[in-house]
C-alpha positions as CSV (number, residue, x, y, z in Angstrom):
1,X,171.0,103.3,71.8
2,X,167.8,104.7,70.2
3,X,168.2,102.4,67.1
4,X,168.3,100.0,69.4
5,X,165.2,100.6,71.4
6,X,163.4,100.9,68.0
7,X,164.3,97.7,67.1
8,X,163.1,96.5,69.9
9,X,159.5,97.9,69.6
10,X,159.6,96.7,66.0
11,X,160.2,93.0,66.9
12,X,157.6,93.4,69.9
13,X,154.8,94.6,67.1
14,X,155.7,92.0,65.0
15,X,155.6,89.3,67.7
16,X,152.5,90.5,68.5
17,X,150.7,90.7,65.2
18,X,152.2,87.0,64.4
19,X,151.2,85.9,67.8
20,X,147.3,86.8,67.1
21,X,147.1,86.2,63.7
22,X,148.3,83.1,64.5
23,X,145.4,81.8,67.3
24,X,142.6,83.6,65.5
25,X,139.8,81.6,65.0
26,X,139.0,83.0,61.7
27,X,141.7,84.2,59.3
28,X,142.0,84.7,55.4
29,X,144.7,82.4,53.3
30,X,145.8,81.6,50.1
31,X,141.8,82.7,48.9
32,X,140.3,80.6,51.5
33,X,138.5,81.4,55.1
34,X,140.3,79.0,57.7
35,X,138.0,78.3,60.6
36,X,140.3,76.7,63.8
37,X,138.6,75.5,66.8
38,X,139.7,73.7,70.5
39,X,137.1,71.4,72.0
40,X,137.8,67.7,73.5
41,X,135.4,65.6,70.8
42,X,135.2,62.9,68.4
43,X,133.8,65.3,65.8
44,X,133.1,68.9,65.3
45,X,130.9,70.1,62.4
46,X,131.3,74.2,61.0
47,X,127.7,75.3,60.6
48,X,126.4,78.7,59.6
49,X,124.8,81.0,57.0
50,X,127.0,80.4,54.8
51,X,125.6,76.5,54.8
52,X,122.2,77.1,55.6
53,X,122.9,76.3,59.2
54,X,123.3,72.3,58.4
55,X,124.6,70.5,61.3
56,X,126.2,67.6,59.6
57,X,127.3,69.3,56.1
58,X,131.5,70.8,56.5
59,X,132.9,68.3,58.9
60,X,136.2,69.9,60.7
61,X,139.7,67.9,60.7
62,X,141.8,67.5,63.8
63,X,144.7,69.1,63.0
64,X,147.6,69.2,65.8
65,X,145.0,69.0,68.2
66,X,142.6,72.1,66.7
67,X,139.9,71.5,64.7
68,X,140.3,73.1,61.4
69,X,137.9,73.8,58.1
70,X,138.8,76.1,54.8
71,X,136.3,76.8,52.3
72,X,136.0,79.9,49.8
73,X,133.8,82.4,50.5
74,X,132.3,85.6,48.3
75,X,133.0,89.1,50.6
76,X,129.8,89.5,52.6
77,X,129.0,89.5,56.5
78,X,128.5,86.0,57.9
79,X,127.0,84.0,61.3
80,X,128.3,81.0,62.1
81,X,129.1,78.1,65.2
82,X,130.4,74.9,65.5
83,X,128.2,71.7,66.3
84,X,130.3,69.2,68.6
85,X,129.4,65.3,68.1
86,X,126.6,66.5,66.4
87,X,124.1,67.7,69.0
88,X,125.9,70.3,71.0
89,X,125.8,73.9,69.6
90,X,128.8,75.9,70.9
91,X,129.6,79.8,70.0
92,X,133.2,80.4,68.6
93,X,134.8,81.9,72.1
94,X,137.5,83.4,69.7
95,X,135.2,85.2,67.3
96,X,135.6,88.6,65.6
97,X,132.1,89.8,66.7
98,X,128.8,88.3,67.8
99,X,125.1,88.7,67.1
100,X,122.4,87.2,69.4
101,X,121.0,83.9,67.9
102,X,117.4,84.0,69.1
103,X,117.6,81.3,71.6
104,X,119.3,83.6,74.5
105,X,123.0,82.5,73.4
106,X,125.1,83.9,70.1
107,X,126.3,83.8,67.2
108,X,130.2,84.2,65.8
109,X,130.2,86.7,63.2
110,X,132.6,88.7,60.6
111,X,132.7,90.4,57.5
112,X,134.9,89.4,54.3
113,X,136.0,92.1,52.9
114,X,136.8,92.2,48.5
115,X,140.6,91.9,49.2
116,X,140.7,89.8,51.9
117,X,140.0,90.9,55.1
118,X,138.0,89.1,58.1
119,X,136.5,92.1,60.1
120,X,134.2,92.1,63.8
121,X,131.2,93.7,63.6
122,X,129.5,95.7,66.4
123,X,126.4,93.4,67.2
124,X,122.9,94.1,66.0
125,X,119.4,92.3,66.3
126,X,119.7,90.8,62.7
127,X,123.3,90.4,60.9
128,X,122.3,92.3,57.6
129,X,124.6,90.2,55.1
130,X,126.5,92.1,52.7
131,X,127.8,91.4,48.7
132,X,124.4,89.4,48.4
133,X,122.5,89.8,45.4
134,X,118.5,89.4,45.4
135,X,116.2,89.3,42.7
136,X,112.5,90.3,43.0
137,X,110.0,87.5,42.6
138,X,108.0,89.7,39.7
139,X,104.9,86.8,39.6
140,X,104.6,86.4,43.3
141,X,100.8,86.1,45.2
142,X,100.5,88.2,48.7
143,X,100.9,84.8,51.2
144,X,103.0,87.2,53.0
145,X,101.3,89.4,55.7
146,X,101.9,91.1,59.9
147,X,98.6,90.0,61.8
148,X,97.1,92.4,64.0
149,X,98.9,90.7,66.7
150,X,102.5,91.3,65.2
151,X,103.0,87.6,63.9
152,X,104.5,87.2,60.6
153,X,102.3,85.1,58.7
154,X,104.1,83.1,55.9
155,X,101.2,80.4,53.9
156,X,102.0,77.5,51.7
157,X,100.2,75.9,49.4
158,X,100.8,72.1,49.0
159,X,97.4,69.9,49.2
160,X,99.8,66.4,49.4
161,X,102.2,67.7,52.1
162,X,102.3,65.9,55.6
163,X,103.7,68.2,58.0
164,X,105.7,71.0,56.2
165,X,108.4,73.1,58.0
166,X,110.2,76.2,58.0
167,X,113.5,76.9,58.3
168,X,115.3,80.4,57.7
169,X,118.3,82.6,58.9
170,X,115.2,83.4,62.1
171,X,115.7,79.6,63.8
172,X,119.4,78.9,62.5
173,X,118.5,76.7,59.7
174,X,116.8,73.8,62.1
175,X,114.8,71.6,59.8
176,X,112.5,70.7,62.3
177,X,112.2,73.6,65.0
178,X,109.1,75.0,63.4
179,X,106.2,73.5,61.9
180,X,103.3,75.2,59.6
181,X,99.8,75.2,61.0
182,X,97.2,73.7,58.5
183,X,94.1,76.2,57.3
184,X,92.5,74.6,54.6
185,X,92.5,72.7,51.2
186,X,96.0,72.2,51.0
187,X,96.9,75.8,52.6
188,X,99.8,75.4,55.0
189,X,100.5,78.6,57.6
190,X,103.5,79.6,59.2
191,X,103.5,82.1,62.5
192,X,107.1,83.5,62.8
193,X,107.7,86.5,65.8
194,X,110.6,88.5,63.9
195,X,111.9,91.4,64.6
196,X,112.8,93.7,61.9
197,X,115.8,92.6,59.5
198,X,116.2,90.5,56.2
199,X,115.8,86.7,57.0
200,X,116.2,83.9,54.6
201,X,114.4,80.8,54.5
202,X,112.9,77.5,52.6
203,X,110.2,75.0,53.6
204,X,111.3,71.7,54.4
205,X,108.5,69.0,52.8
206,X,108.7,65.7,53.6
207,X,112.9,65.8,53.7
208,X,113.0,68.2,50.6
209,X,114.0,72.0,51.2
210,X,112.0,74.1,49.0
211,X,111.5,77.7,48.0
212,X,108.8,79.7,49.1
213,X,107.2,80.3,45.2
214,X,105.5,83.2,46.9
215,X,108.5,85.2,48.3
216,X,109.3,88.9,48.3
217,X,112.7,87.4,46.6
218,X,115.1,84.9,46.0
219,X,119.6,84.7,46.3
220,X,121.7,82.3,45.9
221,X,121.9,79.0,48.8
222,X,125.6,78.8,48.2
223,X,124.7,75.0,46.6
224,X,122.9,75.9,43.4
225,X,119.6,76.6,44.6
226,X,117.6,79.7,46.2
227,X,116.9,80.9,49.3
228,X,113.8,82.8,50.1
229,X,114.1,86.2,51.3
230,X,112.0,89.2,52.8
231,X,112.7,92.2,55.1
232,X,111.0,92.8,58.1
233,X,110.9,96.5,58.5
234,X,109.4,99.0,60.9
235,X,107.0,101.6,59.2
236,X,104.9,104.1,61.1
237,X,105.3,102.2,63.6
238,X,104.4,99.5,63.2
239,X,105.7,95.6,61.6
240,X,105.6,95.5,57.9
241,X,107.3,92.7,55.2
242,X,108.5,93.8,51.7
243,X,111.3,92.5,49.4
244,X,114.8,93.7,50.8
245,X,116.4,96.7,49.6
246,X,118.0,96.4,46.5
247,X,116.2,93.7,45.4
248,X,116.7,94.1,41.8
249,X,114.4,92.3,38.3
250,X,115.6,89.9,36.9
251,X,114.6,87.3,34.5
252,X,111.6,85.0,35.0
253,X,109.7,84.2,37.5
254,X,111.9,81.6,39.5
255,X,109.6,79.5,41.6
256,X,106.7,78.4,39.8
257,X,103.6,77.9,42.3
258,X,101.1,75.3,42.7
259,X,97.8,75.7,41.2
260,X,95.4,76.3,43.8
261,X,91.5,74.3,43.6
262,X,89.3,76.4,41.7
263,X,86.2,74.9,43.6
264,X,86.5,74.1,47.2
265,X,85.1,70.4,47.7
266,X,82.2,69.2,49.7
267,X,82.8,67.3,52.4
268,X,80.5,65.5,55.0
269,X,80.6,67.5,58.4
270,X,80.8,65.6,61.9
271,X,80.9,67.6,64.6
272,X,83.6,67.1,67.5
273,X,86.7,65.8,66.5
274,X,87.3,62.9,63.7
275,X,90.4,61.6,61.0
276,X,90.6,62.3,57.8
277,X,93.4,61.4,55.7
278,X,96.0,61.1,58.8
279,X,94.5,65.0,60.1
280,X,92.4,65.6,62.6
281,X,89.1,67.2,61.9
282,X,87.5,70.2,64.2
283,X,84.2,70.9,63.4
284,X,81.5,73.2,65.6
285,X,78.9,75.1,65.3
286,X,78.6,78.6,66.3
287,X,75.8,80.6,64.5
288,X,76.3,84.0,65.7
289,X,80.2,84.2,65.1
290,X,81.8,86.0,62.2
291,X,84.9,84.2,62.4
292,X,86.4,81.2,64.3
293,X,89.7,80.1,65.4
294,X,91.4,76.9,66.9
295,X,93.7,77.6,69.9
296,X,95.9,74.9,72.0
297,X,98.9,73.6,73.2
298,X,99.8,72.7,69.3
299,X,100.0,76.2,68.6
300,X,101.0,77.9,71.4
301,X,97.2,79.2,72.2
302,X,97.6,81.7,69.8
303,X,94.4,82.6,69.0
304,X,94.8,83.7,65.4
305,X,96.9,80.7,64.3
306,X,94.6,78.7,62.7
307,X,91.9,80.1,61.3
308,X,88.2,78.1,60.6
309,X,86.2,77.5,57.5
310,X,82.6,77.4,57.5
311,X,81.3,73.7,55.7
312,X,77.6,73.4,55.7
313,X,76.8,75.3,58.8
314,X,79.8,74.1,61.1
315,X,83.3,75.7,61.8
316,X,85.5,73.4,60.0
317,X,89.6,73.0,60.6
318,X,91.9,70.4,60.5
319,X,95.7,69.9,61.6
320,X,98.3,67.1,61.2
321,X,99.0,66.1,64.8
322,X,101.5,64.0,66.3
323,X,100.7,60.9,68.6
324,X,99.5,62.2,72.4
325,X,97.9,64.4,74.5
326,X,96.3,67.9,73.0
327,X,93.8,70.4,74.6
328,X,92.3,73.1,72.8
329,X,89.3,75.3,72.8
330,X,88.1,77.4,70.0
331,X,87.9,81.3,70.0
332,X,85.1,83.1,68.1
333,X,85.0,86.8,66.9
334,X,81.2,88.1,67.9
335,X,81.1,91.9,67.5
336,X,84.5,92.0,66.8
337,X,85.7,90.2,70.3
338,X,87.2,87.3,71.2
339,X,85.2,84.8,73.2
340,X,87.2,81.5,74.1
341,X,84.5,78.6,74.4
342,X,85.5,74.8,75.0
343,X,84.3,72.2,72.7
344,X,80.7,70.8,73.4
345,X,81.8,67.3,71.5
346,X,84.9,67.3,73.4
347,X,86.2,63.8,74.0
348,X,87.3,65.2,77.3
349,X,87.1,68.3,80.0
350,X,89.8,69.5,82.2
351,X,90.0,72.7,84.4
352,X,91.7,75.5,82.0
353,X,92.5,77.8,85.1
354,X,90.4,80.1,84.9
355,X,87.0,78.6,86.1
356,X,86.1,77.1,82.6
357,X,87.7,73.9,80.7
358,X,89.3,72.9,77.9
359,X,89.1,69.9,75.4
360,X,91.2,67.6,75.6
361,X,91.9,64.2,73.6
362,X,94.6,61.4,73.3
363,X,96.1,61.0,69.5
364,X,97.2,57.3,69.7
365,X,98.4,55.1,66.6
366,X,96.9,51.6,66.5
367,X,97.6,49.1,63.6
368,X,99.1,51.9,61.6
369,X,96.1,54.3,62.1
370,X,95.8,57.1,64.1
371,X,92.7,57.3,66.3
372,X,91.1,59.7,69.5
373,X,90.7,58.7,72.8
374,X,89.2,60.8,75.6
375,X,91.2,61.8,78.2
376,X,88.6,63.4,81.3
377,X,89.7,65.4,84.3
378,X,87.0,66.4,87.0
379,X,87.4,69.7,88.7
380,X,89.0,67.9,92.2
381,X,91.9,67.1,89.7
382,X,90.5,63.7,89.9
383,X,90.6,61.7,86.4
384,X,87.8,59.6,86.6
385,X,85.1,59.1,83.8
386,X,81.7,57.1,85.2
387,X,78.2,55.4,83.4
388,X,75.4,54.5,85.3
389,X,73.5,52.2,83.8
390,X,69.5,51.0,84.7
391,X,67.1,48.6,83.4
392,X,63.2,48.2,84.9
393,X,61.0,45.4,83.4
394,X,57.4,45.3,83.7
395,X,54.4,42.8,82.1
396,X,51.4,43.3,80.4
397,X,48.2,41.0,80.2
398,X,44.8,41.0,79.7
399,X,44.2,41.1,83.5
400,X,47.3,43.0,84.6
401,X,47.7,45.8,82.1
402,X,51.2,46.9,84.1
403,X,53.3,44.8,86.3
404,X,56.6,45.7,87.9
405,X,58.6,42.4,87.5
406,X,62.1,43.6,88.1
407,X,65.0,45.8,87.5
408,X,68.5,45.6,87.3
409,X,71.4,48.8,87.5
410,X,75.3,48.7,86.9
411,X,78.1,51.8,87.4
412,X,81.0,51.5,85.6
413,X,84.0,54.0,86.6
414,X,87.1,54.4,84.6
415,X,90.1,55.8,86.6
416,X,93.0,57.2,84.2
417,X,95.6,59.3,85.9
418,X,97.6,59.1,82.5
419,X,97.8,58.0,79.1
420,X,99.7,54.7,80.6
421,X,97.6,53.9,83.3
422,X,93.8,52.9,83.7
423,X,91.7,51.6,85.9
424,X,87.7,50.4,84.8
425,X,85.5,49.0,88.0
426,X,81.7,47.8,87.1
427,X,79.4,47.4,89.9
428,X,76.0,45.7,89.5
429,X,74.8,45.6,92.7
430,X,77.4,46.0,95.7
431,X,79.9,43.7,94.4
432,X,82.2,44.1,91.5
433,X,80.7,42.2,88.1
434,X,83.8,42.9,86.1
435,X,87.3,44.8,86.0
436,X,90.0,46.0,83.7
437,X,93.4,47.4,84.7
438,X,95.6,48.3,81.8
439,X,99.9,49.7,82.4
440,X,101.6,50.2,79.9
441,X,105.9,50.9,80.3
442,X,107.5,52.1,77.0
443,X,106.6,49.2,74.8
444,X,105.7,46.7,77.4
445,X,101.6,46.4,78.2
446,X,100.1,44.5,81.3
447,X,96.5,44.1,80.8
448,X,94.0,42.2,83.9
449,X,90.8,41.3,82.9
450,X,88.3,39.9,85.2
451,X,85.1,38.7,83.5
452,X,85.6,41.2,80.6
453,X,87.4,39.5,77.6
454,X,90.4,41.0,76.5
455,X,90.9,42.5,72.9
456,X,91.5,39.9,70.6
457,X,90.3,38.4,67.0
458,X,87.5,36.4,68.6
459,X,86.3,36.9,72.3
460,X,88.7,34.4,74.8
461,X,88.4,33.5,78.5
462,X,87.1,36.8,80.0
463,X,89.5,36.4,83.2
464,X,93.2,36.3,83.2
465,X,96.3,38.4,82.2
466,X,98.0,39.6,79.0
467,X,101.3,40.5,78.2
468,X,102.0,43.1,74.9
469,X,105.4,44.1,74.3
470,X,106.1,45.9,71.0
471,X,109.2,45.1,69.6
472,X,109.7,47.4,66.3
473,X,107.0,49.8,64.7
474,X,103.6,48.4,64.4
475,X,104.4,45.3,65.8
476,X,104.4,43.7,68.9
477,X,104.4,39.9,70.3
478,X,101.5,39.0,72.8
479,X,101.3,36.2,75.6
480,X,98.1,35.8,77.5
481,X,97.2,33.2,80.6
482,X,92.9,32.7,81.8
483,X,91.8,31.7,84.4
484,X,90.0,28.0,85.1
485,X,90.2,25.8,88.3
486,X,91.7,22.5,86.1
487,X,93.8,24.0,83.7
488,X,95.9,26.8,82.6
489,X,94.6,27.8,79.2
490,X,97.1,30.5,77.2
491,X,97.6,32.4,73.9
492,X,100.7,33.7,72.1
493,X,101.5,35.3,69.1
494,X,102.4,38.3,67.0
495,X,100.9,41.2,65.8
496,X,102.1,43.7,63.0
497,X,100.5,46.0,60.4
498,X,97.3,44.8,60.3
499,X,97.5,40.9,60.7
500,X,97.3,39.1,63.8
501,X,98.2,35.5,64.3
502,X,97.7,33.9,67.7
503,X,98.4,29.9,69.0
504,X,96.1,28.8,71.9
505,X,95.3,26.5,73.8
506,X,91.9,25.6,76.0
507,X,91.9,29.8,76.0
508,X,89.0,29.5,72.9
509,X,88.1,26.0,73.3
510,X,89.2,22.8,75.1
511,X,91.5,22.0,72.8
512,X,94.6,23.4,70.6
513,X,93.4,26.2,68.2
514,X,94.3,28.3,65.7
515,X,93.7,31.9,65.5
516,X,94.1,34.9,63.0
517,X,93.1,38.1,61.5
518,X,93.7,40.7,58.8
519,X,92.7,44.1,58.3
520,X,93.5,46.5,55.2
521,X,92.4,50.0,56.5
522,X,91.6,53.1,53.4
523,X,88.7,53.9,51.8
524,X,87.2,50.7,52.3
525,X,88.3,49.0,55.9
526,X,88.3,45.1,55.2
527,X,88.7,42.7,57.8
528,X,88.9,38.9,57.9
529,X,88.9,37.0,60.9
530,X,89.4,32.9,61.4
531,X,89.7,29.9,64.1
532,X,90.0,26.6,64.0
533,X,90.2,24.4,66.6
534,X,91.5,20.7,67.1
535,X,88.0,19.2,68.4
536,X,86.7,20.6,64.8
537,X,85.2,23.5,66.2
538,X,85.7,26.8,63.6
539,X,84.3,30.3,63.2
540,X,85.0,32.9,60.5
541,X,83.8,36.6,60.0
542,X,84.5,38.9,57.3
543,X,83.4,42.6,56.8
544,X,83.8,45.6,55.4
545,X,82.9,49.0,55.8
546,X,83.4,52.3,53.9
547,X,82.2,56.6,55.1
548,X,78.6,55.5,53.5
549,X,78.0,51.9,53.9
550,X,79.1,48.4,56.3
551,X,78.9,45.2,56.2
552,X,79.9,42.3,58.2
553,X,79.0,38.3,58.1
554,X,80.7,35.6,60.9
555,X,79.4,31.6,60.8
556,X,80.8,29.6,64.1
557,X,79.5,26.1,61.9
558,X,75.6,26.8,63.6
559,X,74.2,30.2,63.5
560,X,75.3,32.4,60.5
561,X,75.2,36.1,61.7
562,X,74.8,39.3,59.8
563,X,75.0,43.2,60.8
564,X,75.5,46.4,59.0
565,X,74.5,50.2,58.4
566,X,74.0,52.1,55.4
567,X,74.9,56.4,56.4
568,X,71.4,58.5,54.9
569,X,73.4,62.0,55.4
570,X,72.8,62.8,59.1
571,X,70.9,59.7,59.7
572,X,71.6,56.4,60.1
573,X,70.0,52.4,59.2
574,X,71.6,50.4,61.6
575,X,70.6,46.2,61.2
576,X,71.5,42.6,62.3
577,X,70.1,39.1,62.0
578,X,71.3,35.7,62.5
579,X,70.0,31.9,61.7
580,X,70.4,28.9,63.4
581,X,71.0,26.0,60.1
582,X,70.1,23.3,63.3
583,X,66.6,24.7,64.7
584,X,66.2,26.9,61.7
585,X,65.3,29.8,64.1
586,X,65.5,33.1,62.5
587,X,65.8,36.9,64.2
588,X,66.7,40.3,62.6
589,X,66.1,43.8,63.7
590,X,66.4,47.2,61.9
591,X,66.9,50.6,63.8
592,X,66.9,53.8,62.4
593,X,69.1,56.3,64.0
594,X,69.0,60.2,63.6
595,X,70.3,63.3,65.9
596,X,69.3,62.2,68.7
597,X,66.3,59.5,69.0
598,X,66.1,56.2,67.4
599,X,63.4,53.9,66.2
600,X,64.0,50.0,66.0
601,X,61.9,47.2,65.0
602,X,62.7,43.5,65.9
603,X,61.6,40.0,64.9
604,X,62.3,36.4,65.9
605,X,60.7,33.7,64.0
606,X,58.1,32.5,64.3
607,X,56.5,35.1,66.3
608,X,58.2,37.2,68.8
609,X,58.6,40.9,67.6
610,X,59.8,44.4,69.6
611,X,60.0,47.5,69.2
612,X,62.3,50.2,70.3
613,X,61.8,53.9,70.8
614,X,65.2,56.3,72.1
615,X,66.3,59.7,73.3
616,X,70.1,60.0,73.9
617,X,72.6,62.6,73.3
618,X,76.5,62.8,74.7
619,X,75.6,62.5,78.3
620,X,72.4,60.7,78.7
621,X,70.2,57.9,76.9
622,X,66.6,56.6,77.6
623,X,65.2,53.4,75.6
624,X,62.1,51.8,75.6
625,X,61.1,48.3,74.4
626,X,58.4,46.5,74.1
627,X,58.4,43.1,73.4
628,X,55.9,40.9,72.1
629,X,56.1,36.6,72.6
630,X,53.4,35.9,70.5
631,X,52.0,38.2,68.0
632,X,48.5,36.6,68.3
633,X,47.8,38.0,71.6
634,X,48.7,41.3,72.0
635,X,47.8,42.1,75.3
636,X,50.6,40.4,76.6
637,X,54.5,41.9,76.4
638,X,57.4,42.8,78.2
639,X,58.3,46.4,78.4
640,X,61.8,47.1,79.2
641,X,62.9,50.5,80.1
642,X,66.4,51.5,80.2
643,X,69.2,54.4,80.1
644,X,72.5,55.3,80.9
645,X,73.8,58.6,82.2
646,X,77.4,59.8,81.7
647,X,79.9,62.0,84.1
């Protein structure tokens, strides 16, 4: 009876050890690790350290109704979870152990052991793998560092990178989870918060993953590359970062690094925001600061994340930004504190909570080009931008030395609750002189003008409607109607990259016409615009205009016109002239235009001259001009005063 009963229990134990080894999600066979996995899906991807955390790399088979994948694997400690129709990231509920993944879920996780076994593993902060060999990087440059705020700071040096990324053991691998910051001339800056462990990790350039040349280390990727490796470690407490332990020489330096600039280069300084080679450019000036910083929602408002240069006077910065809304505000270190101060070019205000504002722009991409727009918020939580514009005219003789002899005033308000939706009302007088409301829906834009032409190669009907729908990247297809008692004129075509081509008809003339125009944007802009109409009416422009100099030249088969500027470092020579071939009458004008004031002389054959005298800054403008009919009598002229003030 006792044999029996100890048959018994032996059967039981066997049962049972067959039974789990069985349904265990990871198990050792035949030299391979067998990964088995229920879910209800059309595919199921393994993904993990030991793959760099790819998504879409070790594709499972459906095997009896389980989802199974083998590979071999060296003895070490591993993470891993399984991706299901390729977006959702699921844990192993079967695992041996877990380890928290850094996004408030986990991670499965088991050692290999040298003959075979799969083991749990109490869980821990950072999964400290095991059997892995790391070699020093001997020729390495200290781009590794803990701020004083406990951020690990990680820089890259690659002066025709885009947007670089980082990807490591810290963010499970994600080639696109976190970007690096740009500093300056080609230096690239990742902020990580890591706690302490060994993490491993590559930059991701433009689709290529790529070793840090900098790092502490380097081990094996499992695909015949390197990984880059450091420790994050806890020393007197406080955050530290070091090669790992054991990190043993070995041969030559693996990585080899890009040569950095010897000489930093010169570049022209605008103050506010600007585009430079697909970046924007943040430049201010702040005499009394010993260091500057950019903050906003881009970087989290860290406020050591992107440090300043200083160019020729002016705090200098720039970042590679996607299309949309950013606010911002730069922080300065004045006797070693931090004072947050909005930007006084800002292309826009709104309330930052706090009883102060923040700048804040819209990054929108037109014709393949990126370009700012403002985006303005008043205090009430209104977003409404307004100009007031005046004009007063007054005479001169030799009897009358100053006349009044009239004056004339418009307000202009712009309401944009959103980048979609805008609103633009001009008054002269008490009734409305012209109007522009703009909605835009995905790729579909409404546009209703009323006595304000619409965008287009050459200036239309100024009242009607406009339809914009954009059909694939950089290129859309455009119908327009305009307004006139006896007839409905129109205009269709097609925009894309930078040419335009449009069919219309009694929209530019009273006839059928033909319109188009092409633009090549880069270190010189060229543009080349062209009509032609059925009642043998035509007009063609061309110009072109590069950082220094601008020209452009249009002929409508009468009056040839000509304008242009030439850049004299901060200053400016603005001019413009036209003649008429039938009545031979001739005009031109020259203004000369520095920080803040211009000076502009006119002249209109055969005798009429002006001249212009200006204060303006951001906000406010005042111009006076005095006009003379006939130079031969000087005592009598027109004097024109004028301004605008903006809020």
């Amino acid at each position: 009876m006792e044999s029996l009963r100890m048959v018994r229990r032996f059967l039981l134990v066997a049962f049972l050890i067959v039974f789990t080894f069985s349904f265990a999600a990871v198990q050792y066979k035949d030299g391979k690790v067998v990964f088995t996995f229920k879910a209800q899906a059309q595919v199921v991807y393994l993904a993990g350290s030991f793959n760099n955390w790819s998504p879409t790399t070790w594709p499972m088979k459906l095997v009896d109704g389980v989802w199974v994948y083998e590979v071999e694997l060296k003895p070490g400690t591993y993470q891993y979870k399984y991706v299901i129709d390729s977006k959702i990231w699921k844990e192993d509920p079967e695992a041996p152990a877990y380890t928290d993944d850094g996004f408030g879920g986990k991670n499965g996780m088991f050692t290999l052991t040298p003959d075979g076994k799969i083991l749990g593993q109490a869980e821990s902060t950072q999964a400290q793998p095991t059997g892995k060999k790391y070699v020093l990087n001997e020729k390495r440059e200290n781009t590794i560092f803990v701020d004083v705020d406990g951020y690990v700071i990680i820089r890259y040096y690659n002066k025709d990178a885009k947007q670089p990324y980082i990807a490591g053991s810290f963010n499970n691998w994600k080639a696109d989870d976190t970007p690096l910051y740009f500093i300056e001339d080609g230096w690239w800056e990742a902020v990580l918060e890591l706690k302490p462990g060994v993490y491993e990790y590559k930059f991701v350039v433009d689709g290529n993953w790529i070793p840090d040349p900098n790092a502490f280390a380097y081990t094996d990727d499992g695909f015949g590359g390197l990984n880059s490796v450091l420790e994050v470690a806890m020393e007197s407490g406080k955050l530290v970062v070091r090669a790992p332990a054991g990190a043993v020489k070995e041969g030559k330096q693996v990585v080899k690094a890009e040569e950095k600039p010897a000489v930093v280069t010169t570049v022209k300084v605008t103050p506010g925001l600007s585009i430079v080679d697909g970046k924007v450019v943040f430049a201010v000036k702040k005499e009394n600061a010993q260091e500057a910083y950019l903050a906003g929602t881009f970087n989290g408002w860290n406020p050591r994340a992107q440090k300043m240069q200083l160019v020729d006077g002016y705090w200098v910065t720039s970042l590679a930004l996607q299309p949309g809304v950013h606010k911002y505000k730069y922080v300065f270190v004045i006797g070693g504190n931090d004072v947050w101060e909005e930007d006084p070019h800002a292309p826009g205000y709104e309330p930052d909570g706090f009883g102060g504002k923040n700048g804040v722009f819209n990054l929108v991409q037109k014709d393949g080009l990126l370009k700012i727009e403002g985006v303005e918020a008043q205090s009430g939580g209104l977003p409404v931008k307004g100009k007031y514009e005046f004009t007063y005219t007054l005479q001169t003789n030799a009897t009358n030395y100053l006349v009044f002899s009239g004056a004339t005033s418009k307000l202009t308000l712009t309401f944009t609750p959103n980048p979609d939706l805008s609103l633009s009302l001009t008054y002269g007088g008490a009734a409305i002189s012209n109007a522009l409301l703009r909605m835009k829906n995905d790729g579909l834009l409404v546009g209703f003008h009323y006595k304000k032409p619409w965008t287009l190669p050459v200036e239309g009907k100024d009242t009607g409607i406009v339809f914009s729908y954009e059909i694939a990247k950089d290129t859309s297809i455009v119908f327009g109607l305009g307004y006139e008692s006896n007839k409905l004129p129109l205009i269709a075509g097609i925009e894309f990259g930078g040419i335009r081509l449009f069919g219309a008809k009694d929209y530019y003339t009273n006839n059928y016409s033909v319109v188009g125009e092409y633009s090549l944007q880069g270190a010189i802009n060229v543009s080349l615009v062209g009509l032609y109409s059925l009642d043998n009416s035509y007009y063609f422009a061309l110009g072109f205009d590069t950082e220094l100099f601008g020209l452009s030249v249009d002929f409508d088969g009468s009056i040839i016109g000509m304008s242009g500027n030439v850049v004299l470092g901060k200053e400016k020579l603005a001019f413009s002239g036209s003649f008429d071939i039938s009545s031979a009458d001739l005009s031109g004008n020259v203004t000369y235009i520095a920080d803040g004031y211009k000076v502009g002389l006119g002249y209109t054959y055969p005798t009429k001259v002006y001249l212009l005298f200006g204060l303006f800054d951001k906000e406010k403008g005042l111009n006076i001009k005095i006009e003379n009919p006939d130079i031969t009598d000087i005592m009598t002229n027109t004097i024109m005063i004028s301004g605008y003030v903006n809020f």
